[in-house]
C-alpha positions in Angstrom: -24.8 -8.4 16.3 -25.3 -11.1 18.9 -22.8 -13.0 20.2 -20.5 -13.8 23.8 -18.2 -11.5 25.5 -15.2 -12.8 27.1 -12.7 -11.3 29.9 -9.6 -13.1 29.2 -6.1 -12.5 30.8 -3.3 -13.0 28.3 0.0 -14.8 29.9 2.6 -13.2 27.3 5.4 -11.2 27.6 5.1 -7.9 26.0 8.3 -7.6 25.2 7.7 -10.5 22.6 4.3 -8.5 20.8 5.0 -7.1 17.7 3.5 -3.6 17.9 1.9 -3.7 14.6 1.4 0.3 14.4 4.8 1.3 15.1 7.9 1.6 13.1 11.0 -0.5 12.9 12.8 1.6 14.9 10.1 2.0 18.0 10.0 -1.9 18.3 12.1 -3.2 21.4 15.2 -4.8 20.6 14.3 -8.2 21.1 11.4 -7.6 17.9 14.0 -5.9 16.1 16.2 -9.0 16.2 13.9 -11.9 15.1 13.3 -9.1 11.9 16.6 -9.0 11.2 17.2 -12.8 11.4 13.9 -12.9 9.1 14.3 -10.3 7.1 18.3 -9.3 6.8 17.3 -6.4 4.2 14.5 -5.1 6.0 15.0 -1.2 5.9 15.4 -0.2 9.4 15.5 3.7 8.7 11.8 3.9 7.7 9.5 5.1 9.8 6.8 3.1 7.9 4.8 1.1 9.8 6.5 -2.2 10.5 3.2 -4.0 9.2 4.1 -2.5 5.7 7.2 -4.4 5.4 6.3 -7.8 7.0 2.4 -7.9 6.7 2.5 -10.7 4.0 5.1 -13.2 6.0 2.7 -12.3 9.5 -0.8 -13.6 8.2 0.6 -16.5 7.0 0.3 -19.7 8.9 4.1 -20.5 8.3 5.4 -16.8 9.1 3.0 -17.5 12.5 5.0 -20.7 13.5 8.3 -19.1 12.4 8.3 -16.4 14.3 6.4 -18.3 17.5 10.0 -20.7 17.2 11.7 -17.3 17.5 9.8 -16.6 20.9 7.2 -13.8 19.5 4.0 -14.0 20.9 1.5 -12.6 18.7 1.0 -8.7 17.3 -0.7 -6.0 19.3 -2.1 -3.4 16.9 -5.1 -0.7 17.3 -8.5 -0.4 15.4 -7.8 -0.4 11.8 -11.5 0.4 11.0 -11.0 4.1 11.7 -9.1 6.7 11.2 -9.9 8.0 14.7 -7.3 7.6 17.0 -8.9 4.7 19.7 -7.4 4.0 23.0 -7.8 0.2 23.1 -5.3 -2.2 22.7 -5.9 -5.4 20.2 -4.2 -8.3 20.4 -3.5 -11.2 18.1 -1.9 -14.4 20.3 0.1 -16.9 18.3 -0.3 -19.8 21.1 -3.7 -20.0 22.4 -2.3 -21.7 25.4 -1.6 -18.2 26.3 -4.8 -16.5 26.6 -6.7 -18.1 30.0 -10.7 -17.2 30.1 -11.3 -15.4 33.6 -15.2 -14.4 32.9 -17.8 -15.2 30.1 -20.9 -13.0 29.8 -20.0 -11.1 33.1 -20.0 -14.0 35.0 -16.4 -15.3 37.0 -15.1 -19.4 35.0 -16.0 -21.1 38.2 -19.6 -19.9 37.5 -20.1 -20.3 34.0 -22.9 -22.6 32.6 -21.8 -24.6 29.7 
């Protein structure tokens, strides 16, 4: 498909992504936290995937804003088209005021052609 490729550096604290792959118990302790204030029954002894047990509450526009008042800054998860394991590292960024374009189409901002 056609379309624009971007370089973009993300300002956010990693500490504050909710690794959408992982279970409850391989999140950092500030993630398990705002989970626990969201969800006080959330079982914390499964090794489920954490996107399991909150995927509802995170693709909705209200669970986005709660948990952006809570400090989280977005999800990072892997390729979900594929049952091969992939390398890269996807990102979804509650506060676009985070992410900052650096290149567009290979070429640096200060050269870009609008």
């Amino acid at each position: 498909l056609p379309g624009h490729q971007y370089e973009v550096r993300l300002n956010i604290d990693e500490q504050k992504l909710i690794h959408w792959d992982k279970s409850f118990s391989q999140q950092n302790d500030f993630i398990q936290g705002v989970i626990k204030t969201i969800f006080p029954t959330v079982d914390i002894s499964s090794n489920g995937r954490i996107a399991n047990s909150i995927r509802d509450f995170v693709q909705s526009p209200e669970g986005v804003e709660k948990l952006k008042g809570l400090g989280v800054q977005g999800v990072e998860y892997g390729r979900w088209d594929t049952v091969v394991p992939d390398p890269t590292r996807n990102f979804a960024v509650f506060d676009e005021h985070l992410i900052e374009i650096v290149a567009f189409e290979g070429r640096d901002k200060a050269h870009r052609i609008c």
